[in-house]
C-alpha positions in Angstrom: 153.1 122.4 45.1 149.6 121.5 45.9 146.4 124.1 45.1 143.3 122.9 47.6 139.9 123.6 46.8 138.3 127.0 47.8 136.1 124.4 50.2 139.1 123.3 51.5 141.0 126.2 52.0 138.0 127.5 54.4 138.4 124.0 56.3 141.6 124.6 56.9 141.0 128.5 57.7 138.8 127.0 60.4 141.2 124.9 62.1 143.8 127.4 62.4 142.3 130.3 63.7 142.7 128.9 66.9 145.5 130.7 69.8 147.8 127.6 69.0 147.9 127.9 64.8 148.3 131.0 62.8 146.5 131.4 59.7 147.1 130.0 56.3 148.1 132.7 53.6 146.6 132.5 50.4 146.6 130.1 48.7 147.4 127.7 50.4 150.5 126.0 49.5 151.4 122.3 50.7 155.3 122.5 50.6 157.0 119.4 51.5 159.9 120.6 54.9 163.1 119.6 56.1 164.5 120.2 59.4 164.7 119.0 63.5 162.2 119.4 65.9 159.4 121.5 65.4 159.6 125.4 66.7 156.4 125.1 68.3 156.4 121.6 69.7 155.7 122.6 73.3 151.8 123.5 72.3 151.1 120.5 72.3 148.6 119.8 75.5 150.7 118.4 78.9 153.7 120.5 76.8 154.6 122.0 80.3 154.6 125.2 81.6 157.6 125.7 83.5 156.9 124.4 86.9 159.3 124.5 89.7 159.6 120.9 90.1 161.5 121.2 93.7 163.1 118.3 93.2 166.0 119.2 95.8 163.1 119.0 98.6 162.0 115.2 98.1 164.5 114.0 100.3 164.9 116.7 102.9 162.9 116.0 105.8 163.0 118.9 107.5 161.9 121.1 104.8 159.1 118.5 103.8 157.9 119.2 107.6 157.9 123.1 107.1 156.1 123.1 103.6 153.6 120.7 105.6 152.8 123.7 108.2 153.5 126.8 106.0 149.4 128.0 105.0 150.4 128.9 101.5 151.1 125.3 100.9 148.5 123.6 98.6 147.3 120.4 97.7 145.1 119.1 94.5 143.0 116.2 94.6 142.6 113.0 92.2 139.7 110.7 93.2 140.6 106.9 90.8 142.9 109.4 88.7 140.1 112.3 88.0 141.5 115.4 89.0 139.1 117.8 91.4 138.3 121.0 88.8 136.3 124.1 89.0 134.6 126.5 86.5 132.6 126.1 83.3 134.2 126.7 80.1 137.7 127.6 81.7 138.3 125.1 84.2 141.0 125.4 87.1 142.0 122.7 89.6 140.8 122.9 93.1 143.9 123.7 95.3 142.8 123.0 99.1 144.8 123.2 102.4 146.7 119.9 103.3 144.3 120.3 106.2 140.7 120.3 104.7 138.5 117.7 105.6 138.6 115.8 102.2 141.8 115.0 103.2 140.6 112.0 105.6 140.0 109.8 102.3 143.5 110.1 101.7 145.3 106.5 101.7 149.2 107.6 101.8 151.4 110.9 102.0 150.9 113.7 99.4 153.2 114.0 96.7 155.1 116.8 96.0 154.5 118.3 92.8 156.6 121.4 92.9 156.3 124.7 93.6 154.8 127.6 92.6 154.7 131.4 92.9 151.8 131.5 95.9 153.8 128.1 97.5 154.8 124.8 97.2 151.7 122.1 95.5 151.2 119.1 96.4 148.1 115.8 95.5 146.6 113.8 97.4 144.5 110.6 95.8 141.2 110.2 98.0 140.3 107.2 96.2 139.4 105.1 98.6 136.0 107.6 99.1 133.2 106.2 97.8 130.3 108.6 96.2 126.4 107.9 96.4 124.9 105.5 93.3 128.1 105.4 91.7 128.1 103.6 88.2 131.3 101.9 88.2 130.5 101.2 84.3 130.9 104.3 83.2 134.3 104.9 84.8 135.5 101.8 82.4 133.7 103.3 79.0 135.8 104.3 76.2 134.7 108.1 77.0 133.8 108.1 81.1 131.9 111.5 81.0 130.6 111.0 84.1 131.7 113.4 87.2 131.8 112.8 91.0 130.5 115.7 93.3 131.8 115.3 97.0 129.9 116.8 99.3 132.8 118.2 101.3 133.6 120.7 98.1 130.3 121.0 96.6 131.4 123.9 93.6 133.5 121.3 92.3 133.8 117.6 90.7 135.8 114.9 89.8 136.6 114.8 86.3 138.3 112.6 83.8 141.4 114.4 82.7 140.8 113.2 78.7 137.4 115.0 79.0 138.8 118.2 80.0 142.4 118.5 79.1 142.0 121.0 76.6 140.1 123.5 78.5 142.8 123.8 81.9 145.6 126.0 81.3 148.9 125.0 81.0 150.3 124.9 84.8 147.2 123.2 85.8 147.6 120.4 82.6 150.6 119.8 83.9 150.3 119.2 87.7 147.1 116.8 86.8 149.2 114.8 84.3 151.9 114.5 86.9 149.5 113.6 89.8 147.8 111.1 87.5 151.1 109.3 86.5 153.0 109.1 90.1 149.5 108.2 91.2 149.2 105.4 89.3 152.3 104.2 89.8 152.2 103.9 93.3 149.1 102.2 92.4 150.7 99.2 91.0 154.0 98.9 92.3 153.6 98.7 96.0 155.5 95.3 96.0 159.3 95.1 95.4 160.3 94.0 92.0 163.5 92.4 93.2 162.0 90.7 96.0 158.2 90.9 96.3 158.3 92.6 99.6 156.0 95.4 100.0 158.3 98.9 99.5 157.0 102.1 101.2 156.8 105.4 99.7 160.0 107.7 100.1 161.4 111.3 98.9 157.7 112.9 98.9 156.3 110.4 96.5 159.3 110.3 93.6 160.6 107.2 94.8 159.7 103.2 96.5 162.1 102.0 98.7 162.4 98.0 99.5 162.9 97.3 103.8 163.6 93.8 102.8 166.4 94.0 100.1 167.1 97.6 100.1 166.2 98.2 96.8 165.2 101.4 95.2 162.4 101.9 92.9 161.8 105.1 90.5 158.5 106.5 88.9 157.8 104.7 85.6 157.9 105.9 82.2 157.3 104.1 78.8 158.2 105.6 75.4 156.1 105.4 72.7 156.4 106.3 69.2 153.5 108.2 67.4 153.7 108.8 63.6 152.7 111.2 61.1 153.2 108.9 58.3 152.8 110.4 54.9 153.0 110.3 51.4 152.3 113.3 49.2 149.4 114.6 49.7 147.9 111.2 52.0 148.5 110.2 55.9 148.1 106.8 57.3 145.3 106.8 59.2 144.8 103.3 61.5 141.9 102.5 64.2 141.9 99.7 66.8 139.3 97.3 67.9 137.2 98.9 70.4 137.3 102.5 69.2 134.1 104.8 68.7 132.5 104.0 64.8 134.7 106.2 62.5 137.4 107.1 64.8 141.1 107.3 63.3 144.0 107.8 64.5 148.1 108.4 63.8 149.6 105.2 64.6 151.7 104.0 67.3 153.5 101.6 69.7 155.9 101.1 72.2 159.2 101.6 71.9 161.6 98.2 72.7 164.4 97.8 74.4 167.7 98.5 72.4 165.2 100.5 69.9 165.8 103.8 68.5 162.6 106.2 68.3 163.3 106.3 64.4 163.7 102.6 64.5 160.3 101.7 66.4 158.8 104.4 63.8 159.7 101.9 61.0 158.9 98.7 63.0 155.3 99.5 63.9 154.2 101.2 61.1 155.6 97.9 58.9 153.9 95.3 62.1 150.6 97.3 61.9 149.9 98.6 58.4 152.5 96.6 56.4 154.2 99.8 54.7 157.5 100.7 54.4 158.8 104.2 55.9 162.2 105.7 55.2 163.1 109.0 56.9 162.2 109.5 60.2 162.6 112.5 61.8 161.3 114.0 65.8 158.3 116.4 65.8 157.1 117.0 69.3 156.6 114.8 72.8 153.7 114.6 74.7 153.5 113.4 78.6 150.5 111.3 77.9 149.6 109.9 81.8 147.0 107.3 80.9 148.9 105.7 82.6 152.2 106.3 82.0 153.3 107.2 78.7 155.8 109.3 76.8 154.6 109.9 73.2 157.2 110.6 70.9 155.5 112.3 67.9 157.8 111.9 64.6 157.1 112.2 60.8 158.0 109.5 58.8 157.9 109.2 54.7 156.6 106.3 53.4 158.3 104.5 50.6 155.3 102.2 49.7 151.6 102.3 49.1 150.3 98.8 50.2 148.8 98.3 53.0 148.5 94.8 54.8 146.9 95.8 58.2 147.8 93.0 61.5 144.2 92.1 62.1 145.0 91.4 66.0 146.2 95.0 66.6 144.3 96.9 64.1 140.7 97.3 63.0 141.3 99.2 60.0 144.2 101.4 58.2 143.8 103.6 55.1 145.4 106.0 53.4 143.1 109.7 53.5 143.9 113.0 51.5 144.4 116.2 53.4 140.8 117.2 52.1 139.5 114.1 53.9 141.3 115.0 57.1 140.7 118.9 56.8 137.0 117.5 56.3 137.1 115.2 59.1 138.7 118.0 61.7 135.9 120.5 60.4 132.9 117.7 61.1 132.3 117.5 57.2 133.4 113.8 56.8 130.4 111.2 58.3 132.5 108.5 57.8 135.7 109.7 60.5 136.0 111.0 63.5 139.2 112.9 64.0 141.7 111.6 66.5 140.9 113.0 70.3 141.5 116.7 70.8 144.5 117.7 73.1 146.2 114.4 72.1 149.6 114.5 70.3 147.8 113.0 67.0 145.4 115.4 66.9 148.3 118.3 67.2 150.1 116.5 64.2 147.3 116.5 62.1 146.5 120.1 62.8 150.2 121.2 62.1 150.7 119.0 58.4 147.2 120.5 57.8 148.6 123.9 58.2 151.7 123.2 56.7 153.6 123.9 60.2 155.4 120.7 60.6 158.7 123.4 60.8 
């Protein structure tokens, strides 16, 4: 059993007070847990929030036809993946008739997202609009803060959905994660993959079909593994080239083909940090569309201290204290930035913080 400082205690009091984490008693106790898949898993941001998918209406034409006419239907709007988004503090995605003039920057067919209680949703990507004295560098930066007014909406803008995730509600979170994902897919698979023949969108946006070969393509999804790697009172903590001065993160990498989760837990953590990890168990999952991952968050227990970082993928790997973390989340460590909030890391950190990792 671990006793934290009175300091640290308040750190953590702090992080916790929050409508996703309960408070601490006191003390605070550190007690090492056993067990599957955390209770509270779907928290995490992009956790879902029990949308009506409708995935029986892809494929039927005529109903496709009447949700197209039908003036509860909706549409949201991505402009280069940024969702359209109203509202200051609490921000809500713009829904807008499949008829409304922004529509004419529209390139294919809305997808259909699913449906909801007022109708069914769709999203259209206007990307092909281009706004006044755009700075196409700031789109690329590590943290594109920059936001796109169209004059045809003018009480809303174009957002980047890493900027705001945390502060759209659940339902919304999840339609702009999907629309970012499919969106992006059909973004770069518009050729076959069998024969390089351009395919052509089909079943309202959830599938590419081939006229040359016939062949049918399906939205794309790659697994990665996250992981809370610890041992006793320390995490692994890992940055890569690139990243903001001081930022840390879990670590994590794709999972290979023919690779358990548990497995790929092991491999990266040994390929990028050089230390050993014995159990493995699931945590949480995170759709993370940027541009099409899965994030598998797990916990893994370390079974050695060395660390011999892989200088092409990693800047930097240590092993940090929960008082540096708890520090670190309450902006009382200079030296680290705490991994992005509304990302899975950040939840996993929060949760072996508060001891909630049940």
């Amino acid at each position: 059993m671990l006793w934290l400082s009175e300091s640290h205690k308040h750190s953590l009091k702090v992080l916790t007070s929050g409508p996703a984490l309960h408070l601490l008693p006191e003390p605070v106790r550190v007690r090492a847990r056993q067990g599957g898949a955390m209770r509270h898993a779907e928290e995490v941001t992009f956790g879902g929030s029990g949308l009506d998918r409708a995935a029986e209406l892809r494929g039927d034409i005529p109903a496709l036809a009447a949700l197209a006419n039908d003036g509860a239907t909706r549409c949201i709007v991505l402009w280069r993946g940024k969702p359209l988004v109203r509202g200051e503090r609490g921000l809500e995605l713009v829904r807008l008739p499949l008829d409304h003039p922004i529509m004419a920057h529209a390139g294919q067919e809305p997808v259909l997202l699913g449906r909801e209680e007022a109708g069914a949703i769709f999203a259209h990507d206007i990307s092909h609009w281009a706004p006044e004295d755009l700075d196409e560098h700031s789109l690329t930066a590590f943290v594109d803060a920059s936001e796109q007014v169209h004059p045809r909406v003018p009480d809303a803008r174009f957002a980047e959905l890493r900027m705001i995730m945390t502060r759209l509600n659940a339902r919304d979170a999840e339609l702009a994660a999907t629309a970012r994902a499919i969106g992006s897919w059909h973004k770069t698979h518009g050729f076959c993959a069998q024969c390089g023949a351009p395919s052509v969108v089909h079943k309202a946006g959830w599938e590419r079909i081939c006229p040359a070969c016939g062949a049918h393509h399906f939205p794309r999804t790659d697994p990665v593994a996250i992981m809370l790697i610890t041992r006793g009172n320390k995490t692994l903590m890992g940055r890569s080239p690139g990243w903001p001065k001081g930022m840390y993160s879990c670590l994590a990498g794709f999972v290979e083909p023919g690779e358990t989760i548990e497995a790929a837990v092991r491999r990266e953590t040994w390929e990028e940090a050089g230390v050993r990890v014995g159990a493995v168990r699931y945590l949480a999952s995170q759709p993370w569309a940027f541009p099409s991952s899965l994030m598998f968050g797990c916990h893994g227990e370390a079974i050695s201290d060395e660390i011999k970082i892989d200088p092409e993928e990693m800047d930097d790997v240590r092993w940090m204290t929960r008082e540096e973390i708890a520090d670190a989340f309450a902006g009382n460590n200079p030296d680290v930035l705490p991994a992005r909030k509304g990302a899975i890391a950040h939840f996993l950190l929060r949760n072996w913080l508060a001891d909630r990792l049940d």
